[in-house]
C-alpha positions as CSV (number, residue, x, y, z in Angstrom):
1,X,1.9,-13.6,1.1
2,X,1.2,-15.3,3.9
3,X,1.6,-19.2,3.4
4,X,-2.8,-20.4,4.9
5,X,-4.7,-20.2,1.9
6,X,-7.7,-19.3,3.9
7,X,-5.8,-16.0,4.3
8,X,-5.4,-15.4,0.9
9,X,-7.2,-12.5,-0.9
10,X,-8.6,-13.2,-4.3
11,X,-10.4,-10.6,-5.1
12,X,-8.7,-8.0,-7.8
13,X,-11.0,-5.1,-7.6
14,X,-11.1,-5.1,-3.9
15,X,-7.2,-5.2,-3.8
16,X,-7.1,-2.1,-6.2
17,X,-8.9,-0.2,-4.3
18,X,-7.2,-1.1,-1.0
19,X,-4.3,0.3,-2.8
20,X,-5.6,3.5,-4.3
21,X,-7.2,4.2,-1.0
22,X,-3.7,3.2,0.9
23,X,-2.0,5.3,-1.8
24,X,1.0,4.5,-0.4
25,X,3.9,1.8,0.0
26,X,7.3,0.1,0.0
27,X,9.0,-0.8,-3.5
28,X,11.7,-3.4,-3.2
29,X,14.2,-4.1,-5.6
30,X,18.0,-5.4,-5.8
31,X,20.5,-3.2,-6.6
32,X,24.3,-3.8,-7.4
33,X,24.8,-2.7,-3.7
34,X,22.0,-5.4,-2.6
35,X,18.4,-5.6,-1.5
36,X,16.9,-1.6,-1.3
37,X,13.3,-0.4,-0.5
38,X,11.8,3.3,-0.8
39,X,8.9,4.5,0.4
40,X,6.4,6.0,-1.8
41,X,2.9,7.1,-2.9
42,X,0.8,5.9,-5.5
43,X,-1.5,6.0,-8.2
44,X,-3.1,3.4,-9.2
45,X,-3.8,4.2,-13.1
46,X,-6.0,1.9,-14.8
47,X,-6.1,-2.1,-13.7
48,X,-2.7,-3.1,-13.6
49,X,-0.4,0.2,-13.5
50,X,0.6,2.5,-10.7
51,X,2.6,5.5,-10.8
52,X,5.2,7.1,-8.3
53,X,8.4,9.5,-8.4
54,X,11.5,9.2,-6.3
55,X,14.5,11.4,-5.2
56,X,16.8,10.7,-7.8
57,X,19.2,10.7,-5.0
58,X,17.6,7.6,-3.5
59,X,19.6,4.5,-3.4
60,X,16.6,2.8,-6.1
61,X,17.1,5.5,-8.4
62,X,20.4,4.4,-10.4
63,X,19.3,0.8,-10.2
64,X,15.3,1.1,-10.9
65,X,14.7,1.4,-14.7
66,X,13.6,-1.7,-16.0
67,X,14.0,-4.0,-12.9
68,X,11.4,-6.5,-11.2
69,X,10.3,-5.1,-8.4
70,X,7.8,-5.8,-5.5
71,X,5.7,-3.4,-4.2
72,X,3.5,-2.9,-0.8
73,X,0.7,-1.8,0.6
74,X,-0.1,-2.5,4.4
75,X,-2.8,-1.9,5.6
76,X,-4.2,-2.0,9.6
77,X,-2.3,-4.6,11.5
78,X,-2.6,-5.9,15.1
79,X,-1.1,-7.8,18.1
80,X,-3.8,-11.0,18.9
81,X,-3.2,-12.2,22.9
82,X,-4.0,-15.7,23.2
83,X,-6.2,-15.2,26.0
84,X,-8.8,-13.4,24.2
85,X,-9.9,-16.4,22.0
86,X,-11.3,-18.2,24.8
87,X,-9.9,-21.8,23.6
88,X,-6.9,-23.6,25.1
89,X,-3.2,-23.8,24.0
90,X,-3.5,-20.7,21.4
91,X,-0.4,-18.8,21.1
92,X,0.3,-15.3,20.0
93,X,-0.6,-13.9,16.1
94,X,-0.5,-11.2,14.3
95,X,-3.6,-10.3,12.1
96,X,-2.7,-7.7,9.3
97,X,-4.3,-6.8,5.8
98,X,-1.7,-6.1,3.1
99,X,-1.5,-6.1,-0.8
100,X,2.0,-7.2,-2.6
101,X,2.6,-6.2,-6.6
102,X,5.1,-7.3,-8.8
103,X,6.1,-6.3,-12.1
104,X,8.3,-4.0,-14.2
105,X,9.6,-0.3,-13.6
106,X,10.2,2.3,-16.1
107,X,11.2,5.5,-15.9
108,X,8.9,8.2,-17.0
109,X,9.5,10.9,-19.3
110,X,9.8,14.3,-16.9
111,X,6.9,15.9,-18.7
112,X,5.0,13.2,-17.2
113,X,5.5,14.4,-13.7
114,X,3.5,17.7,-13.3
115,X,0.2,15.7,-13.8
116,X,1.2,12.8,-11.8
117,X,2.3,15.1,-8.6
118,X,-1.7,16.8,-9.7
119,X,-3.1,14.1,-9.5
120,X,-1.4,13.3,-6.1
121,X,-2.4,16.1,-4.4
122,X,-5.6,16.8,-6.1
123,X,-6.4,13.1,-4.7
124,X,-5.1,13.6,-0.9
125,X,-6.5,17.3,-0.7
126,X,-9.8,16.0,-1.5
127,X,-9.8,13.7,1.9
128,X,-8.9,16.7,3.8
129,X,-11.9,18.5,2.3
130,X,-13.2,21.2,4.1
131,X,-9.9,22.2,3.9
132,X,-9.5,24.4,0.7
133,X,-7.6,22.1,-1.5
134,X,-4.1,23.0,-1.7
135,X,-2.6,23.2,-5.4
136,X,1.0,24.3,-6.7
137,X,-0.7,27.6,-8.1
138,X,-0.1,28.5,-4.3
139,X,3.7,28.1,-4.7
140,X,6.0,30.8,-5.8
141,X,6.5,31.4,-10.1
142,X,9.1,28.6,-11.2
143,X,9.2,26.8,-7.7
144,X,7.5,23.8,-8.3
145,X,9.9,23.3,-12.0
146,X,12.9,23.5,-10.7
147,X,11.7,20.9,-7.3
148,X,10.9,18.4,-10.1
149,X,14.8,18.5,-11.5
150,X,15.3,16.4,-8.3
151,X,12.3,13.9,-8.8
152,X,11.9,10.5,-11.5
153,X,8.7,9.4,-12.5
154,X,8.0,6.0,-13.0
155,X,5.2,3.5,-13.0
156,X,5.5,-0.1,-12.0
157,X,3.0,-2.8,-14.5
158,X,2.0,-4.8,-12.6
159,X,2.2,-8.7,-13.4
160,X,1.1,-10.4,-10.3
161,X,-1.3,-9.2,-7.4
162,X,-1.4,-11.1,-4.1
163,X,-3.3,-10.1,-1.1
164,X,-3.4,-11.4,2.5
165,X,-5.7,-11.0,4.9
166,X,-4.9,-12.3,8.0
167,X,-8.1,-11.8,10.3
168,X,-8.3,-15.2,12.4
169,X,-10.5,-17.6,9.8
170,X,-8.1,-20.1,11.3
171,X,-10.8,-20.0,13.9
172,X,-14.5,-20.6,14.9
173,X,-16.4,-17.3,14.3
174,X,-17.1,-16.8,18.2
175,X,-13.7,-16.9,19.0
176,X,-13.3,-14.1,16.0
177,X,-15.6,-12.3,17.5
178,X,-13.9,-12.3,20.9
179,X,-10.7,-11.5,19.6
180,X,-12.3,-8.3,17.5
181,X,-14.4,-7.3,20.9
182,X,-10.4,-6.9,22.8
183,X,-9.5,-5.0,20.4
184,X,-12.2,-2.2,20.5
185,X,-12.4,0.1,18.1
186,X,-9.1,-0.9,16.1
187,X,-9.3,-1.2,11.9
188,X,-8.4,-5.2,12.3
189,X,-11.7,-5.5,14.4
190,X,-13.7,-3.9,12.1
191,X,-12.2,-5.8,9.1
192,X,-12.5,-9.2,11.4
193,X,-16.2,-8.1,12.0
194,X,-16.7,-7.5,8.1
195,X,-15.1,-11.1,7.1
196,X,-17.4,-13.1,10.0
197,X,-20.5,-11.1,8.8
198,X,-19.8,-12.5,5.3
C-alpha cells in the first residue's frame, strides 16, 4: 500500500467489487524454500472470503494450508511524464489502482471444486456473452474428474483489506486533468477523471 494517505482506498464495498470484477491475482506466501507467488483467479464469496485452486504441482502448494498469505489484485496502471502536468520541477510517477488481502489459507475439500471451477466459468462466460456460454458438459465423459486430481481448492479469509489508488490527488485538479488528457483513452484517465469529478 502505497505510503500517501491521500492515496489510500477506504472504501470496502468498492474494493470487493474491484476484485470480483478483476477476478484475478498474485497470492504470496513463504515457503521453506523462501518467498513464492502464484497466479490465480478468484471468487470473491461473501464479504471477506475468496476462493481459488492451484496445480498441486506449484511451488505454493506443499507450503499453503494454513499460512498467512497476501493476495493481489492490480488493476490499470500507467507511466505519468512530468511534462504533461504543466508545473515545474515534477518528476516521473506511476499512477496505478490495486487491492492487497491478507489472511488465512485452507485447503478445500475436493468435492468443493466442481462448483467453484462452475462458478468460474459460468462467471467469465457470461462477459463473453454473445458467445454461447461454454460449460464442462461440452467436455468428454470423465474428462473434467480426472483434470481436477491435479487441482487444490482453497479459499483465503480475508483479515485485512487495503487499497491504493494512486491517481495524482498529490496535485491541483487542472494539472489532473492534463495528465488524464495525455493519456487518452487509457483506464488510469478515466479513473483520474472519475476521482477529480468527485
Amino acid at each position: 500500500m502505497h505510503p500517501d494517505r491521500r492515496f489510500h482506498w477506504h472504501d470496502q464495498d468498492d474494493m470487493r467489487a474491484f476484485v470480483a470484477d478483476r477476478a484475478f491475482g498474485m497470492l504470496f506466501t513463504l515457503t521453506p524454500d523462501g518467498p513464492r507467488v502464484a497466479h490465480v483467479p478468484v471468487l470473491l464469496d461473501g464479504q471477506d472470503r475468496i476462493l481459488f485452486h492451484l496445480s498441486r504441482g506449484n511451488a505454493l502448494a506443499p507450503s499453503l494450508d494454513g499460512a498467512d498469505a497476501l493476495f493481489v489484485a492490480n488493476g490499470a496502471d500507467a507511466y505519468v511524464s512530468p511534462d504533461w502536468y504543466g508545473l515545474d520541477d515534477q518528476v516521473p510517477t506511476w499512477n496505478y489502482v490495486s487491492v492487497e488481502l491478507e489472511g488465512r489459507v485452507s485447503a478445500l475439500p475436493p468435492e468443493s471444486l466442481p462448483d467453484i471451477i462452475d462458478r468460474l466459468s459460468h462467471d467469465q462466460e457470461r462477459r463473453l456473452s454473445p458467445k454461447p456460454a461454454w460449460t464442462r458438459d461440452k467436455m468428454q465423459d470423465g474428462l473434467f474428474d480426472r483434470m481436477l486430481g491435479a487441482i487444490t481448492a482453497y479459499e483465503l479469509r480475508v483479515t485485512a483489506w487495503r487499497g491504493t489508488r494512486k491517481l495524482g490527488q498529490n496535485k491541483p485538479e487542472t494539472a489532473r486533468l492534463r495528465v488524464a488528457d495525455a493519456l487518452g483513452d487509457h483506464a488510469i484517465a478515466r479513473s483520474m477523471r472519475e476521482t477529480t469529478a468527485s
